[in-house]
C-alpha positions as CSV (number, residue, x, y, z in Angstrom):
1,X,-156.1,210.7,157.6
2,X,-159.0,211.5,155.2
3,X,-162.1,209.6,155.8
4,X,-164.6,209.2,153.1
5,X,-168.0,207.5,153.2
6,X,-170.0,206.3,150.0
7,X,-173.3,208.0,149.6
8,X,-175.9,206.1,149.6
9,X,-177.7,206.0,146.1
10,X,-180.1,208.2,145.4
11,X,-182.2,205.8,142.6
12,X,-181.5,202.1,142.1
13,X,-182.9,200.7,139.0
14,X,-183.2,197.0,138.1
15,X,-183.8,195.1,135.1
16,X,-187.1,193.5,134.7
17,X,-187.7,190.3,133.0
18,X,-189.3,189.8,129.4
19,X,-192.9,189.9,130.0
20,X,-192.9,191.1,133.7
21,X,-194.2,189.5,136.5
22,X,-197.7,189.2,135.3
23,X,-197.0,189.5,131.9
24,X,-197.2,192.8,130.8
25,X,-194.2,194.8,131.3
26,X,-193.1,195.2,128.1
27,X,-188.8,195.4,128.2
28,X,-187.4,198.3,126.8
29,X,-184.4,198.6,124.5
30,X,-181.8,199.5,126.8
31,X,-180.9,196.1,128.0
32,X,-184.2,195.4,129.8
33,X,-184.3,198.5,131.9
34,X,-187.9,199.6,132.2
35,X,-187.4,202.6,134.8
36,X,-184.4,204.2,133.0
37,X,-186.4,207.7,132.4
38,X,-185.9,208.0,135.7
39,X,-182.7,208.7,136.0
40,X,-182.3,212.8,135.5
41,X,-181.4,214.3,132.5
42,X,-180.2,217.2,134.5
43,X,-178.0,216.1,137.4
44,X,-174.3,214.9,137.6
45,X,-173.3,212.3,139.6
46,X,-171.8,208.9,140.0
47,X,-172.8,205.9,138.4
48,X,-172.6,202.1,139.4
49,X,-173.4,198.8,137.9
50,X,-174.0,195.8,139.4
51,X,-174.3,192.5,138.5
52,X,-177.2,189.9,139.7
53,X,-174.7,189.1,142.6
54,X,-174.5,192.5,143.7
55,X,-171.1,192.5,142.4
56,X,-169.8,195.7,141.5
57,X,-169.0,195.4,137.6
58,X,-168.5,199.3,136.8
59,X,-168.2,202.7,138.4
60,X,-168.6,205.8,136.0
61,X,-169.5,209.5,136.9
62,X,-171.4,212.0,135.0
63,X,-172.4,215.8,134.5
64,X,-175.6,214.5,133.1
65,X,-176.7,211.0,134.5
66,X,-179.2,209.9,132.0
67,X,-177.3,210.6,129.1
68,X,-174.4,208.8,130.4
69,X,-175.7,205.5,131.2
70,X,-177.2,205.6,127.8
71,X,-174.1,206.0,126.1
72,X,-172.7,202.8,128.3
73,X,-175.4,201.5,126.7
74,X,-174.9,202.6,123.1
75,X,-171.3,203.2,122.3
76,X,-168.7,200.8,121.2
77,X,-166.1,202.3,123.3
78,X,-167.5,201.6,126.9
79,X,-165.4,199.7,129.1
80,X,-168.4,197.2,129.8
81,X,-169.6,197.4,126.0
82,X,-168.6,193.4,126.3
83,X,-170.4,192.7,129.8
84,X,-173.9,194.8,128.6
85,X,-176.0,191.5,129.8
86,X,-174.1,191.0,133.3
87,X,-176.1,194.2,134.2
88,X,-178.7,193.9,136.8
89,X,-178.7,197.1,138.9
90,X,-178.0,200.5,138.5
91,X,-177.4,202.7,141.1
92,X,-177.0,206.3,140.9
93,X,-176.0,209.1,143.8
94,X,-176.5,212.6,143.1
95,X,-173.3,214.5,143.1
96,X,-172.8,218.0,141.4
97,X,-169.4,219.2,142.4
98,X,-167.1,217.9,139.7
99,X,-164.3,217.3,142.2
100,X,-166.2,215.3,144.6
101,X,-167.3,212.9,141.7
102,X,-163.4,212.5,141.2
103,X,-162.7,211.7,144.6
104,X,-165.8,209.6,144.9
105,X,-165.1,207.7,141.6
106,X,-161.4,206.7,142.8
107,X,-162.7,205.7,146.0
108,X,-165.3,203.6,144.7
109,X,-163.3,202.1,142.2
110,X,-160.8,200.8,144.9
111,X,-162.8,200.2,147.9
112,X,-165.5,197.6,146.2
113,X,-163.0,196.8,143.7
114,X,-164.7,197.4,140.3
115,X,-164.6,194.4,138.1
116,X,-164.2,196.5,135.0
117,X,-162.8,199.9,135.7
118,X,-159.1,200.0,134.7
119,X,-158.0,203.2,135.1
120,X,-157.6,204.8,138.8
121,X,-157.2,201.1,140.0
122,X,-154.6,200.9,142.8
123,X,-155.4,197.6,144.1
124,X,-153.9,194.2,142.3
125,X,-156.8,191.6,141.4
């Protein structure tokens, strides 16, 4: 039997509300995410995003993390392109061997049953 344990992320950023806490944030254009140039430009990795329930909507991985999330962001072809404004959280683990993002992305997928994904999905709703 295979055992395989989700990594915990390694950044997790939220959306802030209009006008911040005090006021001042100012929102960005990306749906409200303030702290999104902190996700790397350079690393690959897996990509989750969660609803204000914590509920998983979306699980992606990427050979270049920033520029990935931006294209969920941007593109008219992204499974949650219809679900943009459910998006609370991001989460995002580090993960540079292209075959263990595979693995990992199934696994995800299955185990905390992502709302969105339909491919790899071997569960029944």
């Amino acid at each position: 039997m295979i055992n395989i344990e989700i990594p915990q992320p390694d950044l997790v950023i939220t959306k802030k509300k209009p006008g911040g806490e005090q006021g001042t944030t100012a929102i960005s254009h990306l749906y409200g995410f303030t702290d999104f140039t902190k996700i790397p430009r350079d690393r690959g990795g897996m990509i989750l995003f969660f609803d204000k329930k914590e509920n998983l909507l979306f699980v992606g991985k990427a050979r270049k993390l920033r520029q990935r999330v931006k294209k969920h962001f941007d593109d008219q072809v992204s499974p949650i392109k219809n679900h943009r404004e459910q998006v609370s959280k991001i989460a995002c683990m580090y993960v540079d061997d292209p075959v263990e993002r595979e693995i990992y992305e199934t696994y995800i997928i299955n185990k905390l049953k992502a709302k969105y994904n339909t491919e790899k999905v071997f569960f029944s709703s």
